[in-house]
ZADO-1210 file (C-alpha; in nm, 4 decimals, padded with zeros to 6 digits):
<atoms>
<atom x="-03.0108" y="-07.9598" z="00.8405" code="UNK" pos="1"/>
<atom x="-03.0553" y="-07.7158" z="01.1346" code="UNK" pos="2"/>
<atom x="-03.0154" y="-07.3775" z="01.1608" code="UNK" pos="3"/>
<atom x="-02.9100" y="-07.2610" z="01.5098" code="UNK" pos="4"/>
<atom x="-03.0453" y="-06.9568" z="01.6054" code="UNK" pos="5"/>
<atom x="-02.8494" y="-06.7035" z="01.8380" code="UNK" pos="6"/>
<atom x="-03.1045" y="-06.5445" z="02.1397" code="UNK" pos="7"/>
<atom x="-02.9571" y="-06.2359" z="02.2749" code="UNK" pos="8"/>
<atom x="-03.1049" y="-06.2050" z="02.6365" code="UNK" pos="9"/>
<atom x="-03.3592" y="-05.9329" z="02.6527" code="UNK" pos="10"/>
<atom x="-03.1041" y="-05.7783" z="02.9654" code="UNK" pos="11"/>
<atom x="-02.8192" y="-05.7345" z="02.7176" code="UNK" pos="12"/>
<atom x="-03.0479" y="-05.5823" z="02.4352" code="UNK" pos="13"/>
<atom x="-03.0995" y="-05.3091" z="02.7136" code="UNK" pos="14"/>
<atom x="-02.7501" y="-05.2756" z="02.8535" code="UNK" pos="15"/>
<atom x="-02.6397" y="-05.2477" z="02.4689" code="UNK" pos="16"/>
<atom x="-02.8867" y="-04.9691" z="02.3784" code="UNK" pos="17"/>
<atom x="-02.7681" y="-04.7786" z="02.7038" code="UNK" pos="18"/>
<atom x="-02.4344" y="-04.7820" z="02.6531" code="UNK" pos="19"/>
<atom x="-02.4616" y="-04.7068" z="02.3104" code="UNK" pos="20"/>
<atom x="-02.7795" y="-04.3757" z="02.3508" code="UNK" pos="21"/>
<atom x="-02.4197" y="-04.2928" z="02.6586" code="UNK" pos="22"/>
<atom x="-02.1728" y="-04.2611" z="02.3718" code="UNK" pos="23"/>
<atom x="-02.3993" y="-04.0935" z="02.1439" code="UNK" pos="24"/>
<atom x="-02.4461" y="-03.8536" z="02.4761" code="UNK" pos="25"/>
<atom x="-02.0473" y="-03.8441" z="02.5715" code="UNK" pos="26"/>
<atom x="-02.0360" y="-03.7295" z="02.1816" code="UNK" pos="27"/>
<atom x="-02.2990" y="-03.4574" z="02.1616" code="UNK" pos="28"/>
<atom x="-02.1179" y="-03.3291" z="02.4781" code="UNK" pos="29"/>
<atom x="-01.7620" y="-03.3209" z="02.3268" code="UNK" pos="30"/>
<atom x="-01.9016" y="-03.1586" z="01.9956" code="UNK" pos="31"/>
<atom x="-02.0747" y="-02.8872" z="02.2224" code="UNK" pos="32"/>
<atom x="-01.7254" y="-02.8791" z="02.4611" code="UNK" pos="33"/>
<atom x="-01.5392" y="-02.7848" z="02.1275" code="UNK" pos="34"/>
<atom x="-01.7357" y="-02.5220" z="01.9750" code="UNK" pos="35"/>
<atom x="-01.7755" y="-02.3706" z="02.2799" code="UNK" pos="36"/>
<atom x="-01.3974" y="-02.3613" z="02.2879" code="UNK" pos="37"/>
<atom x="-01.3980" y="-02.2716" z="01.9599" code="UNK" pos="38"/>
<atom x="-01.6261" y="-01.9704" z="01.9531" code="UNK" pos="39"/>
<atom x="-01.4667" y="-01.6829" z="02.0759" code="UNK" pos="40"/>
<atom x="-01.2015" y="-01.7103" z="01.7795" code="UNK" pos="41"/>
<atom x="-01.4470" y="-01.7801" z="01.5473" code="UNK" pos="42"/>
<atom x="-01.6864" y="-01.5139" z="01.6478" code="UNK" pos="43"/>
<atom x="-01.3798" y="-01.2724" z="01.6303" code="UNK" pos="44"/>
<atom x="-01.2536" y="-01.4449" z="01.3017" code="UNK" pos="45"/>
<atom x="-01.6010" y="-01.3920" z="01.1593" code="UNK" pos="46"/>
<atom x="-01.6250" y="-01.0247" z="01.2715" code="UNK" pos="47"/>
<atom x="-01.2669" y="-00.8817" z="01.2140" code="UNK" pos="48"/>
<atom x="-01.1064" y="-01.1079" z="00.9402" code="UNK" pos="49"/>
<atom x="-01.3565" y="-01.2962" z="00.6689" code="UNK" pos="50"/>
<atom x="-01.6532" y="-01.0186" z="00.7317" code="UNK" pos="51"/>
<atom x="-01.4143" y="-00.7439" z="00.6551" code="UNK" pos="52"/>
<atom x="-01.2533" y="-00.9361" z="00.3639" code="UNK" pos="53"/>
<atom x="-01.5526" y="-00.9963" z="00.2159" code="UNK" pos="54"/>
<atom x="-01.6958" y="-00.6523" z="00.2021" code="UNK" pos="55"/>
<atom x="-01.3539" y="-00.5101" z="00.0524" code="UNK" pos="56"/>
<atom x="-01.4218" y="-00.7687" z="-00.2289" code="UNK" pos="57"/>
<atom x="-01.7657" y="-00.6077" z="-00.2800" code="UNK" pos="58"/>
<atom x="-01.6257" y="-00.2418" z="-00.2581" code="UNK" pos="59"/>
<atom x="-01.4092" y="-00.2800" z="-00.5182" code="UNK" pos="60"/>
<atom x="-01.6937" y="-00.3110" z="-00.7451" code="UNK" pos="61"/>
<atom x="-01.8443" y="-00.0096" z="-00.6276" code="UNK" pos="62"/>
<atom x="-01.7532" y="00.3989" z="-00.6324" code="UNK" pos="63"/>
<atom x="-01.7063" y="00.3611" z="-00.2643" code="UNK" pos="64"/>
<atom x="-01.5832" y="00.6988" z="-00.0783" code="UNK" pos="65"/>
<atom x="-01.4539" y="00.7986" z="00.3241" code="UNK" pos="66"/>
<atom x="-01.6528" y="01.1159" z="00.2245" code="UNK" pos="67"/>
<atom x="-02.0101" y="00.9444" z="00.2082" code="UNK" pos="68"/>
<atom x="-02.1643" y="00.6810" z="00.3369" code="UNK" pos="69"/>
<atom x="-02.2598" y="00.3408" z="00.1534" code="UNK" pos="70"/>
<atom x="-02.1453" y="00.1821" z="-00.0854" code="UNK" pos="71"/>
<atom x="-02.1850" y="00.4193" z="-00.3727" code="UNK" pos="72"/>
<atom x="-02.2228" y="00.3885" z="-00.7219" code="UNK" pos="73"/>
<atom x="-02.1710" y="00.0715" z="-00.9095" code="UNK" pos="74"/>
<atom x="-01.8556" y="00.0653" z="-01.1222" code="UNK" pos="75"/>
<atom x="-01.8188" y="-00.2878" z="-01.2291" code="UNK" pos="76"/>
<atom x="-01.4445" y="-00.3547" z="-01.3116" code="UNK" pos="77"/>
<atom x="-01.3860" y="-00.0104" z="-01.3505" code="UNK" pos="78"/>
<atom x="-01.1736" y="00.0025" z="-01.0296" code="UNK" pos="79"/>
<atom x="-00.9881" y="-00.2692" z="-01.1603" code="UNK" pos="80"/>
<atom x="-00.9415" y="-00.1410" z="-01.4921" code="UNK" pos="81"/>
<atom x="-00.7938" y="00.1538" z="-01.3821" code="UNK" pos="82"/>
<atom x="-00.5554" y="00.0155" z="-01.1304" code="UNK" pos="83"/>
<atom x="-00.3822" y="-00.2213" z="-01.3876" code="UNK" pos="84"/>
<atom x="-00.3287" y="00.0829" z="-01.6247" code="UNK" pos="85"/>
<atom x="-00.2010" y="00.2966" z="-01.3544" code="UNK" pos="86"/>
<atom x="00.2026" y="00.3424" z="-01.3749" code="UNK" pos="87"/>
<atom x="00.2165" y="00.4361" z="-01.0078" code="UNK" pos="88"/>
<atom x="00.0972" y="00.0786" z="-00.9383" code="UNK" pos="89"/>
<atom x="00.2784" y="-00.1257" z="-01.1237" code="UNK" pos="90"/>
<atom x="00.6016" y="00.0483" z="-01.0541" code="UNK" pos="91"/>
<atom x="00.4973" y="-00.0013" z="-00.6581" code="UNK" pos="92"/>
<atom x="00.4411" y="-00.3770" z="-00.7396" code="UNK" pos="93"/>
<atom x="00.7634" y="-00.4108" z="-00.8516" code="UNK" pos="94"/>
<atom x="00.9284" y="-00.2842" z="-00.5875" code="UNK" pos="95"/>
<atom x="00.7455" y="-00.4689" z="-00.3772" code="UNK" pos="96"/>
<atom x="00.8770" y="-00.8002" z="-00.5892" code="UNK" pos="97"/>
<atom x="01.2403" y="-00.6264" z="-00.5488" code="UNK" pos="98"/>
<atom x="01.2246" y="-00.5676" z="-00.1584" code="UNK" pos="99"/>
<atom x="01.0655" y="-00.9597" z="-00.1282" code="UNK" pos="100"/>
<atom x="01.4061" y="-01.0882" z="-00.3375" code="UNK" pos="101"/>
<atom x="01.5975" y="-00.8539" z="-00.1068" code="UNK" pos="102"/>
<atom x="01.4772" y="-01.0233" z="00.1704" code="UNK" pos="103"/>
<atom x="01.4014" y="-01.3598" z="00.1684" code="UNK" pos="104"/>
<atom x="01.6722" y="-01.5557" z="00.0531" code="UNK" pos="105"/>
<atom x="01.8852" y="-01.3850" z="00.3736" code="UNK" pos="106"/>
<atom x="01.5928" y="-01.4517" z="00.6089" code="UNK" pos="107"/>
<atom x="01.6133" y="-01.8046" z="00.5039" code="UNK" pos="108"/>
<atom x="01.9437" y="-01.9141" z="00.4571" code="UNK" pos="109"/>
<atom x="02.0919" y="-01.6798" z="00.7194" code="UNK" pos="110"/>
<atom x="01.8063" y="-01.7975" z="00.9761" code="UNK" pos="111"/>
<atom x="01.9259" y="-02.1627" z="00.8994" code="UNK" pos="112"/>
<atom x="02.2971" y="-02.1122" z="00.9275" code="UNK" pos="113"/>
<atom x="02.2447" y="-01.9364" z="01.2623" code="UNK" pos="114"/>
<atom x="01.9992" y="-02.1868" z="01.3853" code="UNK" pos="115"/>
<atom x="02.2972" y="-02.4724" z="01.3073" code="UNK" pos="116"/>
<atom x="02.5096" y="-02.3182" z="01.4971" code="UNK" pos="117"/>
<atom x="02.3321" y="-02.2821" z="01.7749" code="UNK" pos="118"/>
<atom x="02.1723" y="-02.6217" z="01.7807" code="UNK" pos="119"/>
<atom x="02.5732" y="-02.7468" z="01.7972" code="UNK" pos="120"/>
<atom x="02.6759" y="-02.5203" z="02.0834" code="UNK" pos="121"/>
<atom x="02.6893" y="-02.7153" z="02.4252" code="UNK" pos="122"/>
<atom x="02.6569" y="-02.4176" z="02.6308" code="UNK" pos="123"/>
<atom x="02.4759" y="-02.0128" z="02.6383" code="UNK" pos="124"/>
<atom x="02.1988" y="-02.1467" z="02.4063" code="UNK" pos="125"/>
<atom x="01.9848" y="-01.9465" z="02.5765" code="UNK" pos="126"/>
<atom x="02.1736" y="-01.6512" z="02.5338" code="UNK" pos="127"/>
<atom x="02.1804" y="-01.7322" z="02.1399" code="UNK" pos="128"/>
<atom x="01.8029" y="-01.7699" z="02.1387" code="UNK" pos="129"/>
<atom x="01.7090" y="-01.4475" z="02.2975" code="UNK" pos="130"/>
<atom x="01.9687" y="-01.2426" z="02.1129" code="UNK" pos="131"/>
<atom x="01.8168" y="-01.3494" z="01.7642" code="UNK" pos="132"/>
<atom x="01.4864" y="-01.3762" z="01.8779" code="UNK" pos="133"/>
<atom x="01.4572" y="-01.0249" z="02.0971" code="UNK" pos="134"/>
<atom x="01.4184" y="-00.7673" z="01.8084" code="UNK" pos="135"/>
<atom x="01.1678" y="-00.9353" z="01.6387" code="UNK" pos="136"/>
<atom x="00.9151" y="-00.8759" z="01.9751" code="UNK" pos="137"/>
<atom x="01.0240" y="-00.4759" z="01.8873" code="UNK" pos="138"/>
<atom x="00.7387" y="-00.3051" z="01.7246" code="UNK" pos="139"/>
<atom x="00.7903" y="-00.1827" z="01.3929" code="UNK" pos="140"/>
<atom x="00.8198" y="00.2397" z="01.5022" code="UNK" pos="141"/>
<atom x="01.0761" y="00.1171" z="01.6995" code="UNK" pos="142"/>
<atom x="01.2856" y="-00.0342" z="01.4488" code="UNK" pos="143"/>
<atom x="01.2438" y="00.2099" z="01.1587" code="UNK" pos="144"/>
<atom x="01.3381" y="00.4656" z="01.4454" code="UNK" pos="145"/>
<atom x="01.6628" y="00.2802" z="01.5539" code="UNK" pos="146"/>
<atom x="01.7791" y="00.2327" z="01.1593" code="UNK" pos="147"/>
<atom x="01.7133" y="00.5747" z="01.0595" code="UNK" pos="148"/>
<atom x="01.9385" y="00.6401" z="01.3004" code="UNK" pos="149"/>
<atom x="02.1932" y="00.4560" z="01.1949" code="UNK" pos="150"/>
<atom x="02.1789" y="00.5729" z="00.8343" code="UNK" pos="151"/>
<atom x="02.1582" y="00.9267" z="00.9158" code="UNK" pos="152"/>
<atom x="02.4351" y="01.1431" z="00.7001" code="UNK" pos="153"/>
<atom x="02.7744" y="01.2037" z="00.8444" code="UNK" pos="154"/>
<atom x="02.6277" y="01.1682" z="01.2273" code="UNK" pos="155"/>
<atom x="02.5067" y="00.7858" z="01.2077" code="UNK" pos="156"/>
<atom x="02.6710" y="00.4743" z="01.2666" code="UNK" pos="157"/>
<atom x="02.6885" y="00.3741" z="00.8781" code="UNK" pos="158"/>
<atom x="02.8581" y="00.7338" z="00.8623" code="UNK" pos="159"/>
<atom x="03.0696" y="00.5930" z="01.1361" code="UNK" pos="160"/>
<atom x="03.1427" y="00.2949" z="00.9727" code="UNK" pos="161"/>
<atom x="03.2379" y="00.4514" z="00.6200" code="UNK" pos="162"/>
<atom x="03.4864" y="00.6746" z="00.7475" code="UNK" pos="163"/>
<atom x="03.6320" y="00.3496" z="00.9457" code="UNK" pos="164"/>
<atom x="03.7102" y="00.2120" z="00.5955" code="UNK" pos="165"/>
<atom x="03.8104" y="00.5581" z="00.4453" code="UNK" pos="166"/>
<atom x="03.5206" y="00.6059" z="00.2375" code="UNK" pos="167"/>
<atom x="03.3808" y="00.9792" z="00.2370" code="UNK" pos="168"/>
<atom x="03.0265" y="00.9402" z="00.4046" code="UNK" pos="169"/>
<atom x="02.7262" y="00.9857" z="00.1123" code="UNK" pos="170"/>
<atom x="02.4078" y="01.1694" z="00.1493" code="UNK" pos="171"/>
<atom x="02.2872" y="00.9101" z="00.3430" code="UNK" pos="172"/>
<atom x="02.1661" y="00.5015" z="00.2378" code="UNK" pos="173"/>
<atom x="01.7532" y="00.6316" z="00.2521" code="UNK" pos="174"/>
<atom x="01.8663" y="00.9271" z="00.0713" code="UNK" pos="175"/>
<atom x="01.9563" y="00.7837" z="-00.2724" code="UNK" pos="176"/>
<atom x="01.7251" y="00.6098" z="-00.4732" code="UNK" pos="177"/>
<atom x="01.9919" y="00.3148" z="-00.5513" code="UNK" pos="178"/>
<atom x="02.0367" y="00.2292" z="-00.1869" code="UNK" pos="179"/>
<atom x="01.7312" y="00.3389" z="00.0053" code="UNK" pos="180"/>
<atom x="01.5566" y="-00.0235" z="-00.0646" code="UNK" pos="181"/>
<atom x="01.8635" y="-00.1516" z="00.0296" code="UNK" pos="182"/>
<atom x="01.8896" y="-00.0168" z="00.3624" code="UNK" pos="183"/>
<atom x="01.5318" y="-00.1224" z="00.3915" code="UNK" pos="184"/>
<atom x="01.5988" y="-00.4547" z="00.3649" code="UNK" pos="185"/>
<atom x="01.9270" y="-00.4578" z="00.5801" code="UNK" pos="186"/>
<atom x="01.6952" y="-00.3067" z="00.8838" code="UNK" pos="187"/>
<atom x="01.4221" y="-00.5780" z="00.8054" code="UNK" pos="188"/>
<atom x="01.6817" y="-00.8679" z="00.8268" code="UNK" pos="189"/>
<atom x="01.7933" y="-00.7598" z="01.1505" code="UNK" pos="190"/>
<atom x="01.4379" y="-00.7181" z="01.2873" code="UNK" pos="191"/>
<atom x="01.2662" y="-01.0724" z="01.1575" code="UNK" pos="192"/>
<atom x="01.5311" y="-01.2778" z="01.1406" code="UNK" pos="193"/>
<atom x="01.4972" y="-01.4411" z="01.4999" code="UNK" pos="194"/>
<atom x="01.1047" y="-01.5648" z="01.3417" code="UNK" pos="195"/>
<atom x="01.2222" y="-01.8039" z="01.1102" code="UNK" pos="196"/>
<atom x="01.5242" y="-01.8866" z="01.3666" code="UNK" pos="197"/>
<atom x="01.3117" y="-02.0055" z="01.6055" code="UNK" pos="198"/>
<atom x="01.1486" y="-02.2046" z="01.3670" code="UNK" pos="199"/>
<atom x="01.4324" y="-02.4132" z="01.2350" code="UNK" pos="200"/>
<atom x="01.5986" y="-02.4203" z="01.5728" code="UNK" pos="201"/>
<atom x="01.2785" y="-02.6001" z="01.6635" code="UNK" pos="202"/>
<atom x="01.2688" y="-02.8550" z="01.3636" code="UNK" pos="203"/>
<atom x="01.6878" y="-02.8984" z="01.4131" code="UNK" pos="204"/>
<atom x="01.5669" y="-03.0136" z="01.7844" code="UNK" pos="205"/>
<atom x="01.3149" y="-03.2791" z="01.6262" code="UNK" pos="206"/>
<atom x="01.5823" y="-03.4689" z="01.4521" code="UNK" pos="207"/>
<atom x="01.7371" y="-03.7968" z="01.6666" code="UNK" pos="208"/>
<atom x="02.1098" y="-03.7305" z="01.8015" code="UNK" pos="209"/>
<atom x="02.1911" y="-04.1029" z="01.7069" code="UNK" pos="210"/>
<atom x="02.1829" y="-04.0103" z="01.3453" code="UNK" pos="211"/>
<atom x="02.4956" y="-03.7594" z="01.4030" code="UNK" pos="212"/>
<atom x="02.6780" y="-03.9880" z="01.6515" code="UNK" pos="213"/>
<atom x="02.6129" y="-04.2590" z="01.3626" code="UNK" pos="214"/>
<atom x="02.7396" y="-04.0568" z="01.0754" code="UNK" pos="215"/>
<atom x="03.0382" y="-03.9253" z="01.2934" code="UNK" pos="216"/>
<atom x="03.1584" y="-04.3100" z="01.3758" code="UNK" pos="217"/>
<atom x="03.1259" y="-04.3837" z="00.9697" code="UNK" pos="218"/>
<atom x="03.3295" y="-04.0697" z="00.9486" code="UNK" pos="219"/>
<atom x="03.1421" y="-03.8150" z="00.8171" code="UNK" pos="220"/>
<atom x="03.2612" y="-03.4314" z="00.8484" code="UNK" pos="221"/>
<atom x="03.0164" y="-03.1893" z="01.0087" code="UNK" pos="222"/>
<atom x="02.9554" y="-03.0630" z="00.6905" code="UNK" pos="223"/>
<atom x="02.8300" y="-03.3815" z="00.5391" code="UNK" pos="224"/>
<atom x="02.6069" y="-03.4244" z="00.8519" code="UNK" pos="225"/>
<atom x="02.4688" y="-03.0975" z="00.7400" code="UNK" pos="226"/>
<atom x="02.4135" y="-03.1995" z="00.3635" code="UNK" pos="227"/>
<atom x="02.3097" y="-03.5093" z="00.4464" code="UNK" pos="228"/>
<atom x="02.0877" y="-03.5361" z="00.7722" code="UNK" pos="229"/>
<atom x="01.9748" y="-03.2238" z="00.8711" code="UNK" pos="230"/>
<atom x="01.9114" y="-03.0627" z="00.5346" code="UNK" pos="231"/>
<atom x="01.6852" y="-03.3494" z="00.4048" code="UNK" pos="232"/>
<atom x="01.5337" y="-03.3922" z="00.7811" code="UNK" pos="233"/>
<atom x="01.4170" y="-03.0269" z="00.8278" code="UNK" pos="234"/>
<atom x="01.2863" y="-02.9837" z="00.4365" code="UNK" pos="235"/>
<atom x="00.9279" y="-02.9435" z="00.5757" code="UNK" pos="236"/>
<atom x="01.0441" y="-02.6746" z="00.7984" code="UNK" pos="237"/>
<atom x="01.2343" y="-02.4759" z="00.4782" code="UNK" pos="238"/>
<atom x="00.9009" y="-02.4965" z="00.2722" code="UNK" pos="239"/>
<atom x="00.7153" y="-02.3627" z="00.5679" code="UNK" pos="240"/>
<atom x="00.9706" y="-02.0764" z="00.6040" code="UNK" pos="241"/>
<atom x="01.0053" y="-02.0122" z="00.2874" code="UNK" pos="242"/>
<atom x="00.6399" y="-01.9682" z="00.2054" code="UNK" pos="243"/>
<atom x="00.6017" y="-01.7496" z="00.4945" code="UNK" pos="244"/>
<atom x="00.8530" y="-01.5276" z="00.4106" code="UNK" pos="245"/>
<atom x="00.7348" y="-01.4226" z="00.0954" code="UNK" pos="246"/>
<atom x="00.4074" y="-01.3698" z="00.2053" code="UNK" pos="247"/>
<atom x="00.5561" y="-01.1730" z="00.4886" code="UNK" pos="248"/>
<atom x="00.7958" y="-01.0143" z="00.2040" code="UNK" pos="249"/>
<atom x="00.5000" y="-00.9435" z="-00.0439" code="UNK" pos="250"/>
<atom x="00.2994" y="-00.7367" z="00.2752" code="UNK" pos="251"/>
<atom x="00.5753" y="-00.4809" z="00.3526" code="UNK" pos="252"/>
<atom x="00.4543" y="-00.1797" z="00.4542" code="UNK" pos="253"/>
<atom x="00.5547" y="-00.0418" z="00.8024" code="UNK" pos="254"/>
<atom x="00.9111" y="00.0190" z="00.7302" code="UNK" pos="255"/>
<atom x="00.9002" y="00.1382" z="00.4458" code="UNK" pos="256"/>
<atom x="00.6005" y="00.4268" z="00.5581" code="UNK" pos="257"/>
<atom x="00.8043" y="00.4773" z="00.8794" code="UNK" pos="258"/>
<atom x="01.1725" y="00.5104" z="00.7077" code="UNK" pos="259"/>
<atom x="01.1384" y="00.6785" z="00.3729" code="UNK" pos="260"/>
<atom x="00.7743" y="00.7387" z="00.2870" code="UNK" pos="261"/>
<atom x="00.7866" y="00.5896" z="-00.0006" code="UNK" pos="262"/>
<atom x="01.1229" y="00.8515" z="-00.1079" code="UNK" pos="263"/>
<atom x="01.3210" y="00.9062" z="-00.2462" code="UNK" pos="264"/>
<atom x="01.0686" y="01.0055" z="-00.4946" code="UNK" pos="265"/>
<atom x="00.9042" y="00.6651" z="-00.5514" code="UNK" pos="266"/>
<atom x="01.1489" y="00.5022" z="-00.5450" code="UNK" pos="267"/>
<atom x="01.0761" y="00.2991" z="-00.2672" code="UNK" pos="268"/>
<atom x="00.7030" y="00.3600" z="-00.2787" code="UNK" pos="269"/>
<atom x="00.5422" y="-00.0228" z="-00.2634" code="UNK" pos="270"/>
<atom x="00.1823" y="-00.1924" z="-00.3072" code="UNK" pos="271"/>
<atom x="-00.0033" y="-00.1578" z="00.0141" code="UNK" pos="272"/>
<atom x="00.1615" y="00.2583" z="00.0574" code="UNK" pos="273"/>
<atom x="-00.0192" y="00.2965" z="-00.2878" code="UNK" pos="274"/>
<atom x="-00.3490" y="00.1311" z="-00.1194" code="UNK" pos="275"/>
<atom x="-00.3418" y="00.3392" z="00.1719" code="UNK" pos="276"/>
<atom x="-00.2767" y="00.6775" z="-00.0404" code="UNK" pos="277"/>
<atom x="-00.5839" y="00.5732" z="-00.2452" code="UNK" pos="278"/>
<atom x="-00.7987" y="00.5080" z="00.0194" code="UNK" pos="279"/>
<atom x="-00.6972" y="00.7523" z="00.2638" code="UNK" pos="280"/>
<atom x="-00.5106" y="01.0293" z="00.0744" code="UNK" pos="281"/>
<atom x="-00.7443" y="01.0137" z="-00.2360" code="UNK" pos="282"/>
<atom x="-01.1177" y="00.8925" z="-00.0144" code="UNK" pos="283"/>
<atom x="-01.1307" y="00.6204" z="-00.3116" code="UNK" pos="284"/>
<atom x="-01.2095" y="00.3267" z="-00.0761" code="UNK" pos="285"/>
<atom x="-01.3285" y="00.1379" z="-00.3901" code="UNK" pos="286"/>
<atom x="-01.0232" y="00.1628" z="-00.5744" code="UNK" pos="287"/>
<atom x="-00.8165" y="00.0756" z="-00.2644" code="UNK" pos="288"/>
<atom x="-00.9908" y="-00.2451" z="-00.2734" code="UNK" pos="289"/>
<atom x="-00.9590" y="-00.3189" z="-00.6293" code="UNK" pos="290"/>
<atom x="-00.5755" y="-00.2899" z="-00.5680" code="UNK" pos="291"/>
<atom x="-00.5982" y="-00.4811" z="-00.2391" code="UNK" pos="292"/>
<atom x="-00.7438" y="-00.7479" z="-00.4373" code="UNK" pos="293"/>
<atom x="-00.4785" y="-00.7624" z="-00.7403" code="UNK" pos="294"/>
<atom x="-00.2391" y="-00.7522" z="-00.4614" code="UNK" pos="295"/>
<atom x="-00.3557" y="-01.0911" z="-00.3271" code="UNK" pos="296"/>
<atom x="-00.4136" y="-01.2252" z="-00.6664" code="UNK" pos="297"/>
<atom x="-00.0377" y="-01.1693" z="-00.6779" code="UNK" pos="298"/>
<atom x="00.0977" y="-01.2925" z="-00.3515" code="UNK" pos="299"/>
<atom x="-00.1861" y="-01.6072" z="-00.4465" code="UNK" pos="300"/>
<atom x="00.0133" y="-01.6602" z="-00.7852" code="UNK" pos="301"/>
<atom x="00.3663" y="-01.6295" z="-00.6437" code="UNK" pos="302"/>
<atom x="00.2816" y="-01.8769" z="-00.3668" code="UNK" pos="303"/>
<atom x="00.1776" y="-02.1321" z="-00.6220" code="UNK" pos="304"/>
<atom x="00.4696" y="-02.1111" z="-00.8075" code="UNK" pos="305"/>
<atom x="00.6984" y="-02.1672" z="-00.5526" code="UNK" pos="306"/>
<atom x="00.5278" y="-02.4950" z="-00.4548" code="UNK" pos="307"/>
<atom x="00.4925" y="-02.5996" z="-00.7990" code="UNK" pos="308"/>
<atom x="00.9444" y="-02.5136" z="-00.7857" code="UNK" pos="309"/>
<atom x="00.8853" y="-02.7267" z="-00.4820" code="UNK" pos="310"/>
<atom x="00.7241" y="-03.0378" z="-00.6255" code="UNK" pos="311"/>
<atom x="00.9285" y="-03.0686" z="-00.9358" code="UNK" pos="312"/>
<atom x="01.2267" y="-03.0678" z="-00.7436" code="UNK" pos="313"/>
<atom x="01.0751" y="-03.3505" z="-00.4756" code="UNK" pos="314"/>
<atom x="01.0210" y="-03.5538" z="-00.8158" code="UNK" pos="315"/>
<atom x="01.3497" y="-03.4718" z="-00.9499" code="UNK" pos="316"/>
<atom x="01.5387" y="-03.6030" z="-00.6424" code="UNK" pos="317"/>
<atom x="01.2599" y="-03.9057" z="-00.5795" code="UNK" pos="318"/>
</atoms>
């Protein structure tokens, strides 16, 4: 028996080799393409986001002051220690938890009711999308200045609005310690609601029109459309906006330093105003870390709880 042996001309050994050391080149070149592209965020990424980060983790093991320079003294988990058996701490976490269940099941389901409707209208979309979408560009001193405003004693709009319905105008909805998170809130709905409108208008725009026309011939009413196609089809968009929103929820801090201070009393005093007040207030940079730290321990935990809610439901309906 003979073997047959396959020559490969010494020509195509050569042509093979070039084209392959070209796509080896063509590669190196695209790697270098992309990190120069890359480079200016992560040089700024680098310098003004994970370098910072990291050196608040090592500050708040360390007696670190605005009033001196370095570090400081080492305090271990002193910092720590201290924060978890402060009262002023845990009372601002829970308001913080209170304003973020406040917030985002409105910012949610009103951003998804608003975003249906608008997806269904045949004409002034645009009008729709700029009207929901145009506050949230504000910046934040703009809005806390507009809703004070409005919630100013007997001279604001809510004052206004009370008297419409015959109710004898209060000391004010910032002024009283039951409301003033409240009114909070009310002002941050209007503000960020056009965010996660924009998002679901987007993922209601993804879906195929045939499925409607389809489910209208078999005679299904709008609202079984909604229960049944576009609920289900834009689930990946609700986990997104969901998750968002309580991170976004769990980070308040402008509105609340702009519109009450943190008053009446404490009452409205939250997480990251107790931070600054350390850090700033008191010069305890250290300590401010320590309870920026617990802080995203606790945004960390709440986050993974909501996709482990998530995933059991998935299962539940799979």
């Amino acid at each position: 028996m003979t073997t047959a042996t396959l020559t490969v001309p010494r020509a195509a050994r050569g042509r093979h080799r070039t084209a392959r050391s070209g796509y080896a080149g063509a590669t190196t070149g695209t790697a270098r393409s992309a990190w120069l592209f890359i480079a200016p965020f992560g040089i700024f990424y680098l310098a003004f986001l994970l370098g910072p980060t990291i050196y608040m983790l090592v500050m708040s093991f360390f007696n670190t002051s605005t009033v001196r320079t370095g570090l400081g003294s080492f305090a271990g988990f002193a910092n720590y220690a201290e924060m978890l058996t402060r009262a002023d701490f845990w009372s601002s976490l829970w308001h913080t938890l209170q304003f973020t269940l406040y917030t985002t099941p409105p910012l949610v389901i009103l951003a998804f009711v608003f975003a249906v409707l608008t997806n269904r209208m045949r004409r002034f979309q645009w009008f729709y999308r700029l009207a929901f979408f145009l506050p949230y560009i504000l910046p934040s001193a703009t809005i806390s200045l507009i809703w004070v405003f409005i919630f100013t004693p007997t001279t604001g709009l809510w004052a206004w609005v009370e008297s419409l319905f015959g109710m004898t105008p209060g000391s004010g909805v910032l002024s009283d310690p039951n409301t003033a998170m409240i009114g909070i809130a009310i002002a941050t709905l209007w503000w960020t609601i056009g965010f996660n409108y924009v998002l679901y208008l987007a993922g209601l725009q993804e879906i195929p029109r045939e499925l409607y026309e389809a489910a209208a011939v078999d005679g299904a009413t709008p609202w079984q459309q909604i229960r049944y196609i576009t609920i289900p089809m834009i689930s990946k968009t609700t986990t997104l906006v969901v998750l968002l929103q309580i991170i976004a929820s769990l980070k308040i801090f402008d509105q609340v330093y702009l519109m009450t201070a943190g008053g009446p009393g404490i009452s409205t005093q939250v997480t990251l105003g107790v931070i600054t007040n350390t850090a700033f207030t008191d010069n305890r940079l250290g300590a401010a870390s320590a309870a920026s730290v617990l802080l995203f321990i606790v945004i960390v935990v709440v986050a993974i709880i909501r996709q482990l809610f998530e995933r059991a439901a998935a299962q539940k309906e799979s």
